[in-house]
mmCIF file of the N, C-alpha and C atoms, coordinates in Angstrom:
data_MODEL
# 
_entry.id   MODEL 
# 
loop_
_atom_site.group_PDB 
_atom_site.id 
_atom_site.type_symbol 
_atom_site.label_atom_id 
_atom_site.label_alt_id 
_atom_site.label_comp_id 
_atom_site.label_asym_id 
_atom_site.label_entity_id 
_atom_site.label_seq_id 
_atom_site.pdbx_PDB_ins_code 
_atom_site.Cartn_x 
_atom_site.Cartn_y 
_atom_site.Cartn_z 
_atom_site.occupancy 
_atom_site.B_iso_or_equiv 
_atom_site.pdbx_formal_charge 
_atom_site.auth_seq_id 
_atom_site.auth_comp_id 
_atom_site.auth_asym_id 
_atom_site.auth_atom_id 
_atom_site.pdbx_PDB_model_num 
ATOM 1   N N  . UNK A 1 1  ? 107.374 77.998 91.344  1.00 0.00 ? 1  UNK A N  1 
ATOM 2   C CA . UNK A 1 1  ? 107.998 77.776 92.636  1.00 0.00 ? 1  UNK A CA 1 
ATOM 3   C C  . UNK A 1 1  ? 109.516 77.901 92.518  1.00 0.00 ? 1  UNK A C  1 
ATOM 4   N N  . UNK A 1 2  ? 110.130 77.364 91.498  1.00 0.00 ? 2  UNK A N  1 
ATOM 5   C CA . UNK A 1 2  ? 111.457 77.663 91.037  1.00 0.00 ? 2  UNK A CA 1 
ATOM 6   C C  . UNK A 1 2  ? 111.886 78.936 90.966  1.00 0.00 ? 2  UNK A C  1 
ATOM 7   N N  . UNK A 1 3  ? 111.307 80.181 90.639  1.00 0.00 ? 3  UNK A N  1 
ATOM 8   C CA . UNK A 1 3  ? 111.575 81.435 90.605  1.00 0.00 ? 3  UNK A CA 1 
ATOM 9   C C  . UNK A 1 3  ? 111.883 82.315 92.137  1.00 0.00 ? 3  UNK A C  1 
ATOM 10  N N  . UNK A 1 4  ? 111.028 81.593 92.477  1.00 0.00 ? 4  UNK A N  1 
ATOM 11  C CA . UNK A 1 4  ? 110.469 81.974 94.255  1.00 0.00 ? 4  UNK A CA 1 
ATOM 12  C C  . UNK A 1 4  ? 111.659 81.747 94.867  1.00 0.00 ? 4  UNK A C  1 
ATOM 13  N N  . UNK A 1 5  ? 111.906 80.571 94.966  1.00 0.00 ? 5  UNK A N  1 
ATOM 14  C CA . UNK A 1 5  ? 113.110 79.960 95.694  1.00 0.00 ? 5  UNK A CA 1 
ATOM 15  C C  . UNK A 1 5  ? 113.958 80.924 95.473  1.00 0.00 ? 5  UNK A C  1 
ATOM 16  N N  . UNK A 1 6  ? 114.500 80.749 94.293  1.00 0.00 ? 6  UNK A N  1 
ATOM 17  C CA . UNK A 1 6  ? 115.696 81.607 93.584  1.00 0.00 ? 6  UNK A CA 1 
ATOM 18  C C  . UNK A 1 6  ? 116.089 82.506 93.843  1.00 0.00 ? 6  UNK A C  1 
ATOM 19  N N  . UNK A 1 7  ? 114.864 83.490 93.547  1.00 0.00 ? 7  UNK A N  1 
ATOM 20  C CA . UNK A 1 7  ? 114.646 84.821 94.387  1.00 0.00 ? 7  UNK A CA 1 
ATOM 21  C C  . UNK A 1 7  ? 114.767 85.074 96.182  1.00 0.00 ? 7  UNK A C  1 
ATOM 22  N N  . UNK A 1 8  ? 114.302 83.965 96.885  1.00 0.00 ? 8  UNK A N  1 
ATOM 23  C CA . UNK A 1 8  ? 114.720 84.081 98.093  1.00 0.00 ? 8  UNK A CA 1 
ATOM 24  C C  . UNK A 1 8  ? 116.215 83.750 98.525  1.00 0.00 ? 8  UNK A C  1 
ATOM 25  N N  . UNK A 1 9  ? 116.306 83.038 97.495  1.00 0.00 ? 9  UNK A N  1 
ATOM 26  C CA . UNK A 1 9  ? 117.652 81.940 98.231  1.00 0.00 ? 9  UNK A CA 1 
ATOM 27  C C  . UNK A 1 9  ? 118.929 83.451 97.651  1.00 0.00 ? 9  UNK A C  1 
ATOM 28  N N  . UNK A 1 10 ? 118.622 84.434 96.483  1.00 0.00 ? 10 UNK A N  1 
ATOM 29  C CA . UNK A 1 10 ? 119.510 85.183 96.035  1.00 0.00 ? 10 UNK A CA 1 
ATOM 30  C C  . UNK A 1 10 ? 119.594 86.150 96.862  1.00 0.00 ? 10 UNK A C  1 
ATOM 31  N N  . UNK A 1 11 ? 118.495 86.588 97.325  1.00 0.00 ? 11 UNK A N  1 
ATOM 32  C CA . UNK A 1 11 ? 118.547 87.694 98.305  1.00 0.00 ? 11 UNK A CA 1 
ATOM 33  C C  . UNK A 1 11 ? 119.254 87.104 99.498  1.00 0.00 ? 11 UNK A C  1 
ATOM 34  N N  . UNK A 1 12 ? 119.020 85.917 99.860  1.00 0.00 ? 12 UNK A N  1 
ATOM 35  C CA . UNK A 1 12 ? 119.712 85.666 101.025 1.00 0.00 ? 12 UNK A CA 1 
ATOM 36  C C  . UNK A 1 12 ? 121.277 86.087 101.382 1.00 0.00 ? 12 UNK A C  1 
ATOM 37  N N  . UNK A 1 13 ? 121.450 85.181 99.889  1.00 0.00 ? 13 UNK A N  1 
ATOM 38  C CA . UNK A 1 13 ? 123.032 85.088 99.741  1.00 0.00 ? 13 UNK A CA 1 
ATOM 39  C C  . UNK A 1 13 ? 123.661 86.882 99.411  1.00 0.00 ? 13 UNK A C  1 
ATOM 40  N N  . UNK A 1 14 ? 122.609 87.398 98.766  1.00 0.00 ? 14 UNK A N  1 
ATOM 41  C CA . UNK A 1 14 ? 123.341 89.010 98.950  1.00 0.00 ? 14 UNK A CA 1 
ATOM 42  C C  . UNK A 1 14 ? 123.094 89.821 100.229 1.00 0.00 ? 14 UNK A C  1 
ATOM 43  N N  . UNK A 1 15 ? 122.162 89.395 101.552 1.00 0.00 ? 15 UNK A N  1 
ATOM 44  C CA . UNK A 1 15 ? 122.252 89.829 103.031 1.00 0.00 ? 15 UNK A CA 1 
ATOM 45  C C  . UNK A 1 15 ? 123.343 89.284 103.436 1.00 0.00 ? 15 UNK A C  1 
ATOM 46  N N  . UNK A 1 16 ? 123.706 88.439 103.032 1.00 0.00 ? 16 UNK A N  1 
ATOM 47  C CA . UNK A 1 16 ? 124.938 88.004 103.749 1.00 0.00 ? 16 UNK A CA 1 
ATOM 48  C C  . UNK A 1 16 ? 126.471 88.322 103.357 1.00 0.00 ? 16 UNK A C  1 
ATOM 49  N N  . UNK A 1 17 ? 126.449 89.367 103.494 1.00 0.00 ? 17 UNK A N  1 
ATOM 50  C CA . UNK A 1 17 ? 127.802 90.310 102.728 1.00 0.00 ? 17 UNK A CA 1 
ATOM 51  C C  . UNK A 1 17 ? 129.343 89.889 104.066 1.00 0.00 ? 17 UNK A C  1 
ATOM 52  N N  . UNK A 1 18 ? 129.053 88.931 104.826 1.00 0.00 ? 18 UNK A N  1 
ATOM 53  C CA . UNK A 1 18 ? 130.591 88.850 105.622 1.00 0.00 ? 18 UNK A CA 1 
ATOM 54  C C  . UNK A 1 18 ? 130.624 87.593 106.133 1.00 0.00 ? 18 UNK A C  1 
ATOM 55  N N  . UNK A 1 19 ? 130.377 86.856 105.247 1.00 0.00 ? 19 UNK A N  1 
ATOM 56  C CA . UNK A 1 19 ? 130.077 85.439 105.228 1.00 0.00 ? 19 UNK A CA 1 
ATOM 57  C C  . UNK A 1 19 ? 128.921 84.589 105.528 1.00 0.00 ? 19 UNK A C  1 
ATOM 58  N N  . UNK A 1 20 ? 128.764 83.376 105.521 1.00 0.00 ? 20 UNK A N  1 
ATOM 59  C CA . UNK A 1 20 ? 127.586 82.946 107.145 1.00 0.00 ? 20 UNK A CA 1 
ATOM 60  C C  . UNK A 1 20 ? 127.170 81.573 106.449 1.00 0.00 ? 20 UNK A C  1 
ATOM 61  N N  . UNK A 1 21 ? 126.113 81.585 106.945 1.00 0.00 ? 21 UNK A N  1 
ATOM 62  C CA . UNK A 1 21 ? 125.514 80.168 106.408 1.00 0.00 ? 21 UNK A CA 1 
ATOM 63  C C  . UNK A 1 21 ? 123.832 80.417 106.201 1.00 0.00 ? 21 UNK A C  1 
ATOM 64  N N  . UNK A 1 22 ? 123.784 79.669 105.090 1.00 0.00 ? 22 UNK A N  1 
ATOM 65  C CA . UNK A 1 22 ? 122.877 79.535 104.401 1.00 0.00 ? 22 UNK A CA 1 
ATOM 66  C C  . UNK A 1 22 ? 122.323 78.222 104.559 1.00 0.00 ? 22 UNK A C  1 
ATOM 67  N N  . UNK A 1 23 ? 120.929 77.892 105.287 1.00 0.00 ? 23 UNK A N  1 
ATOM 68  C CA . UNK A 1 23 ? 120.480 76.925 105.555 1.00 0.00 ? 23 UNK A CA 1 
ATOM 69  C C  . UNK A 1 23 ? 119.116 76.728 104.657 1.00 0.00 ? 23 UNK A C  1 
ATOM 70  N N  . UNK A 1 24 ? 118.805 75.465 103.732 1.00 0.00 ? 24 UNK A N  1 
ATOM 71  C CA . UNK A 1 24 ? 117.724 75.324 103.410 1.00 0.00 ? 24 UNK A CA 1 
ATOM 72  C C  . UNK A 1 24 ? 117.325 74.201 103.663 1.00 0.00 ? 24 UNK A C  1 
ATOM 73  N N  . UNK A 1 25 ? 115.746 73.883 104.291 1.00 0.00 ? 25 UNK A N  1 
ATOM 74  C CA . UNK A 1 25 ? 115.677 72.217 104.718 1.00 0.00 ? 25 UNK A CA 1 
ATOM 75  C C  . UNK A 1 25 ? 113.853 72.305 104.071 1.00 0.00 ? 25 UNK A C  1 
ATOM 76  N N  . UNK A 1 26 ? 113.098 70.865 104.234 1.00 0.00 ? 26 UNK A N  1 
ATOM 77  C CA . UNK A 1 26 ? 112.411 70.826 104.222 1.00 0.00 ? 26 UNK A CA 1 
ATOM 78  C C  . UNK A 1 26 ? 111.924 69.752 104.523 1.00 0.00 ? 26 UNK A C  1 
ATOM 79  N N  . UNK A 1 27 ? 110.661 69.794 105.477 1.00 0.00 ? 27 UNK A N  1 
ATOM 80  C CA . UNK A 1 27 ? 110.025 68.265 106.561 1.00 0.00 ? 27 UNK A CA 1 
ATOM 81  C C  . UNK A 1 27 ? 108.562 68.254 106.125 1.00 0.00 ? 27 UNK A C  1 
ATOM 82  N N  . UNK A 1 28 ? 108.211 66.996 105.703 1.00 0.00 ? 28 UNK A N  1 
ATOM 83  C CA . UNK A 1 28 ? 106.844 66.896 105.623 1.00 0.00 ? 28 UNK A CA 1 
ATOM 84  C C  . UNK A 1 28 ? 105.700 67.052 106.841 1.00 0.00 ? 28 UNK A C  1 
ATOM 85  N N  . UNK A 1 29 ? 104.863 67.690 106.275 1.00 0.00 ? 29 UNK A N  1 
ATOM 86  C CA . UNK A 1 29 ? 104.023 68.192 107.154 1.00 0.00 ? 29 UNK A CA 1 
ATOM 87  C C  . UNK A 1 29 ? 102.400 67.358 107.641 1.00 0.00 ? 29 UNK A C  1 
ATOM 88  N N  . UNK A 1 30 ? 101.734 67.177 106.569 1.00 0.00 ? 30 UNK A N  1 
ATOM 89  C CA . UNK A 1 30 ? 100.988 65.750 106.492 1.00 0.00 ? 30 UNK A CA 1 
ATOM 90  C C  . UNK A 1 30 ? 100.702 65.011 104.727 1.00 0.00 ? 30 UNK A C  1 
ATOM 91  N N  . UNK A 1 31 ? 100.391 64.737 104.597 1.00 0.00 ? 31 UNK A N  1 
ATOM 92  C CA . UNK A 1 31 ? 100.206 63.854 103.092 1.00 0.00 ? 31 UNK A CA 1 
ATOM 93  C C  . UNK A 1 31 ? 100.538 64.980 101.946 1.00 0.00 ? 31 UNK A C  1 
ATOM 94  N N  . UNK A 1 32 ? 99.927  66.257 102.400 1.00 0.00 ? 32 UNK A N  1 
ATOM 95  C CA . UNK A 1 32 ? 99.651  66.972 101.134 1.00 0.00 ? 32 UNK A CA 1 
ATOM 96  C C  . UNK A 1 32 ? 99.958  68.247 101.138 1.00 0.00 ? 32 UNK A C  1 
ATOM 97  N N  . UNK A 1 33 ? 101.566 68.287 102.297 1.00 0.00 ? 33 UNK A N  1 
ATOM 98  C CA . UNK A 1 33 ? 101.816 69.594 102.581 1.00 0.00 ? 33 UNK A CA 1 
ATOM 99  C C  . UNK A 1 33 ? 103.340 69.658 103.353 1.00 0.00 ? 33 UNK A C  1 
ATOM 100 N N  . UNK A 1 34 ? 104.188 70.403 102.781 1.00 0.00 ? 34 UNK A N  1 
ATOM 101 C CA . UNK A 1 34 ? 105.408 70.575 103.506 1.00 0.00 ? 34 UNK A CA 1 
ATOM 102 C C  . UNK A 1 34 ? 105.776 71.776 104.087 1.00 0.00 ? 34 UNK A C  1 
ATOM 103 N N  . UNK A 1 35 ? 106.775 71.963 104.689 1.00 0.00 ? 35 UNK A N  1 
ATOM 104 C CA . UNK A 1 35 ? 107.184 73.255 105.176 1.00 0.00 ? 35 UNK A CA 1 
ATOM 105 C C  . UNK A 1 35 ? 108.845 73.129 104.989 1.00 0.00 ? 35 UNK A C  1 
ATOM 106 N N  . UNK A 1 36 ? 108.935 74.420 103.983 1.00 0.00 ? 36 UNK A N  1 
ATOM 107 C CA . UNK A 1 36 ? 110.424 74.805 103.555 1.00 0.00 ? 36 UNK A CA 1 
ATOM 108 C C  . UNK A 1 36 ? 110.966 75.601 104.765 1.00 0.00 ? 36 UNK A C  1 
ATOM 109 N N  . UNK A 1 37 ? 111.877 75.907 105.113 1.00 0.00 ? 37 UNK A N  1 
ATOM 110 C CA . UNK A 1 37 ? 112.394 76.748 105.902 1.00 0.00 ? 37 UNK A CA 1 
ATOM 111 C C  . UNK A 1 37 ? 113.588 77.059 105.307 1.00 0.00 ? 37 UNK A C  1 
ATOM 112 N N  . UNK A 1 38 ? 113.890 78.321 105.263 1.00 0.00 ? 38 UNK A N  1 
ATOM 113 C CA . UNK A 1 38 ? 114.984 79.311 104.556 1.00 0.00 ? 38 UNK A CA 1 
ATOM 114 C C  . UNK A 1 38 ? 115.615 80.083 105.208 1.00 0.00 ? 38 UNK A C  1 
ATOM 115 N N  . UNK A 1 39 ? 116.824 79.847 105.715 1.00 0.00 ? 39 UNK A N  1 
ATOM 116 C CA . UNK A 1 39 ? 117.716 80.574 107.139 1.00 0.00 ? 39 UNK A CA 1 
ATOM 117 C C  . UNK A 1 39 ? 119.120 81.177 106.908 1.00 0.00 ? 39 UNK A C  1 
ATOM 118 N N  . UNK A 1 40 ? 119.426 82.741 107.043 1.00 0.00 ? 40 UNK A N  1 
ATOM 119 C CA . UNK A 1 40 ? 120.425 82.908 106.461 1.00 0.00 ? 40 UNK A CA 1 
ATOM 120 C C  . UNK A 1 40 ? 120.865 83.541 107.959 1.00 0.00 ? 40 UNK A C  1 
ATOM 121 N N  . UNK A 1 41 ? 122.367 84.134 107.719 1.00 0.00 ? 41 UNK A N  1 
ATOM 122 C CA . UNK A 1 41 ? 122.812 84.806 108.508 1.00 0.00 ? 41 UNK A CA 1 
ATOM 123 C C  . UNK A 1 41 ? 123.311 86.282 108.120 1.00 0.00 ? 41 UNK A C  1 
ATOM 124 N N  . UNK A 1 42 ? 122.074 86.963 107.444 1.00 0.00 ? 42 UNK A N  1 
ATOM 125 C CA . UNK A 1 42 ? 121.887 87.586 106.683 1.00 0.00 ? 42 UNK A CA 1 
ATOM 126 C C  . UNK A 1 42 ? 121.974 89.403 107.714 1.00 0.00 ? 42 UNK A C  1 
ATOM 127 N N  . UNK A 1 43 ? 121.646 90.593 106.847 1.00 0.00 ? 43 UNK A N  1 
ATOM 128 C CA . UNK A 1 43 ? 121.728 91.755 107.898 1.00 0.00 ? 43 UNK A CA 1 
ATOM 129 C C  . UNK A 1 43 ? 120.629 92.018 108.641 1.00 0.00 ? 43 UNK A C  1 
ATOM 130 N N  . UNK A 1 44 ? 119.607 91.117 107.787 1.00 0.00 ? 44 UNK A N  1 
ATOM 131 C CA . UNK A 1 44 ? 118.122 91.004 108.220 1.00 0.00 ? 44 UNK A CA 1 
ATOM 132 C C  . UNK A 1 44 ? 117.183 92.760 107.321 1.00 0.00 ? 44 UNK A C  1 
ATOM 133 N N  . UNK A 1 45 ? 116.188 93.021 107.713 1.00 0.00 ? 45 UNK A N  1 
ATOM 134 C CA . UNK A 1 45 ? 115.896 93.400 107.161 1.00 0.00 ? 45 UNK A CA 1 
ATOM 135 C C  . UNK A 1 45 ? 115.292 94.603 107.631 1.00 0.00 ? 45 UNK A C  1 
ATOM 136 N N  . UNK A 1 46 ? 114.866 96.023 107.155 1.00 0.00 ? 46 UNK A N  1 
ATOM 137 C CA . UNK A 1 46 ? 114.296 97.714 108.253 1.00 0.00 ? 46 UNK A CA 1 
ATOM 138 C C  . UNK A 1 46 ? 112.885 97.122 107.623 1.00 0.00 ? 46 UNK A C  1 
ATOM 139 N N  . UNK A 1 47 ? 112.115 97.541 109.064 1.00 0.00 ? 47 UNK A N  1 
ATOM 140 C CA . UNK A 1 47 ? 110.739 97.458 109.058 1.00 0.00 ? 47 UNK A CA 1 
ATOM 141 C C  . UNK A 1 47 ? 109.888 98.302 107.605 1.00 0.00 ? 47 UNK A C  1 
ATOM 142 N N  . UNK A 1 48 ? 110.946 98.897 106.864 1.00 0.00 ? 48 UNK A N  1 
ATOM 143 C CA . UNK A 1 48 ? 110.069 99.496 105.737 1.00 0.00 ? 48 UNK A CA 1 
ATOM 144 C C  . UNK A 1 48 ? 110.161 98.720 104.533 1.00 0.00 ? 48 UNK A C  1 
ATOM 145 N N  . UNK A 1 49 ? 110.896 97.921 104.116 1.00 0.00 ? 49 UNK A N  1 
ATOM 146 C CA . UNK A 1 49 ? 111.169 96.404 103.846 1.00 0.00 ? 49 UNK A CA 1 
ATOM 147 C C  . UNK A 1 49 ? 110.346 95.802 103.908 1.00 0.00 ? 49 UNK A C  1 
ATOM 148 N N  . UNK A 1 50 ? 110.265 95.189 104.989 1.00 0.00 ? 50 UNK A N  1 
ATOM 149 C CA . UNK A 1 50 ? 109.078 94.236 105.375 1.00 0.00 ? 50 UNK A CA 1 
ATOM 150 C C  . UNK A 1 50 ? 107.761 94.597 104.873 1.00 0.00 ? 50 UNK A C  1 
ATOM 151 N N  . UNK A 1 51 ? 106.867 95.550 105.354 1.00 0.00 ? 51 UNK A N  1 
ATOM 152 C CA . UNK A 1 51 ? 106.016 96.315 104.894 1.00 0.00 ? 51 UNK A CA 1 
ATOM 153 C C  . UNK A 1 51 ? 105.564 95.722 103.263 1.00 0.00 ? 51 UNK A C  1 
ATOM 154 N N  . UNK A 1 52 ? 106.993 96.059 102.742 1.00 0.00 ? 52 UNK A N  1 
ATOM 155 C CA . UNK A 1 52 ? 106.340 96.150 100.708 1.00 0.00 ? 52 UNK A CA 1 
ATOM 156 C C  . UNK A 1 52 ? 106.956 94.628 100.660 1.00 0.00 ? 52 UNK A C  1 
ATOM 157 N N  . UNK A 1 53 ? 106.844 93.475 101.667 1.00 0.00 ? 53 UNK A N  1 
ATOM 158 C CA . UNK A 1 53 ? 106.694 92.171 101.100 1.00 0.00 ? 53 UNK A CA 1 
ATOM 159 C C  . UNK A 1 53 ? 105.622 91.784 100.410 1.00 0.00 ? 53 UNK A C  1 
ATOM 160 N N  . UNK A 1 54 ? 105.344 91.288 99.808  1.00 0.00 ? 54 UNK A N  1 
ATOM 161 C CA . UNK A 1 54 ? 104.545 90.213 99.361  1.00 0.00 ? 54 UNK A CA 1 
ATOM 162 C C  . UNK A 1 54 ? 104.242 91.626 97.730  1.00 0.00 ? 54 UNK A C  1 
ATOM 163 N N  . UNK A 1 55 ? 104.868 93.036 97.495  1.00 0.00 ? 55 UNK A N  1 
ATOM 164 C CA . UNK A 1 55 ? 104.170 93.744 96.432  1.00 0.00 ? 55 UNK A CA 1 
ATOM 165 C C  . UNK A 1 55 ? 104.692 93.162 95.279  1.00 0.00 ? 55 UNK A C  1 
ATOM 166 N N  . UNK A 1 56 ? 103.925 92.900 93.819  1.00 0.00 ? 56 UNK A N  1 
ATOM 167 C CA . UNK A 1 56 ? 104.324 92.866 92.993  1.00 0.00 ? 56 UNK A CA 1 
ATOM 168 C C  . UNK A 1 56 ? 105.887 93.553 92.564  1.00 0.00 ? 56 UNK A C  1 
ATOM 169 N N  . UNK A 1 57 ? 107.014 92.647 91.902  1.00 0.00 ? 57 UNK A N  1 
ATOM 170 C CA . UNK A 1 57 ? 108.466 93.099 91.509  1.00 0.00 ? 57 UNK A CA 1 
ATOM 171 C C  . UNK A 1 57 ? 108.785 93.940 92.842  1.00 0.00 ? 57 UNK A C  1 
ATOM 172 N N  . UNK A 1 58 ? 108.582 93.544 93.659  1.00 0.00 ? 58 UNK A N  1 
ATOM 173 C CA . UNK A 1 58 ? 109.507 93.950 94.760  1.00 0.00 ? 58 UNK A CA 1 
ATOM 174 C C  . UNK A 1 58 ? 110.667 93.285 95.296  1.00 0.00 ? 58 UNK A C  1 
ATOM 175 N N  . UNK A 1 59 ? 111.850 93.683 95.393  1.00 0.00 ? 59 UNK A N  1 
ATOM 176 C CA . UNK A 1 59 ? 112.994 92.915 95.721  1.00 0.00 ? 59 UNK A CA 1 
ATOM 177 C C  . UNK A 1 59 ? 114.178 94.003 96.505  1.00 0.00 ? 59 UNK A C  1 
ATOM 178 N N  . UNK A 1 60 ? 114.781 93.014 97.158  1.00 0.00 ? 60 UNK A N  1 
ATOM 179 C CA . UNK A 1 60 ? 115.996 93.841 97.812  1.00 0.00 ? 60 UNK A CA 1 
ATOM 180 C C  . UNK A 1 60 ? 117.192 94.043 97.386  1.00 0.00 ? 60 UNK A C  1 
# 
């Protein structure tokens, strides 16, 4: 899970090439489950991007 983060939280911080804010929070959800939320003000991302989420060593 440490890698994950890392990896998201790095990409974030390199979409965000003209400053911004970088928001990370997290609220419990019920006993045995949370929800992270990861918010940048980033360039965002081209639909061909998106697409090859989740592929093995894929990164931006």
């Amino acid at each position: 899970m440490k890698q994950v983060f890392l990896n998201i939280i790095i990409n974030a911080i390199k979409s965000t090439t003209n400053g911004g804010v970088l928001k990370v929070s997290m609220e419990k959800k019920d006993e045995e489950s949370v929800i992270v939320l990861i918010i940048d003000q980033g360039c965002g991302m081209t639909e061909d991007r998106v697409k090859k989420l989740g592929e093995p060593f894929y990164s931006h």
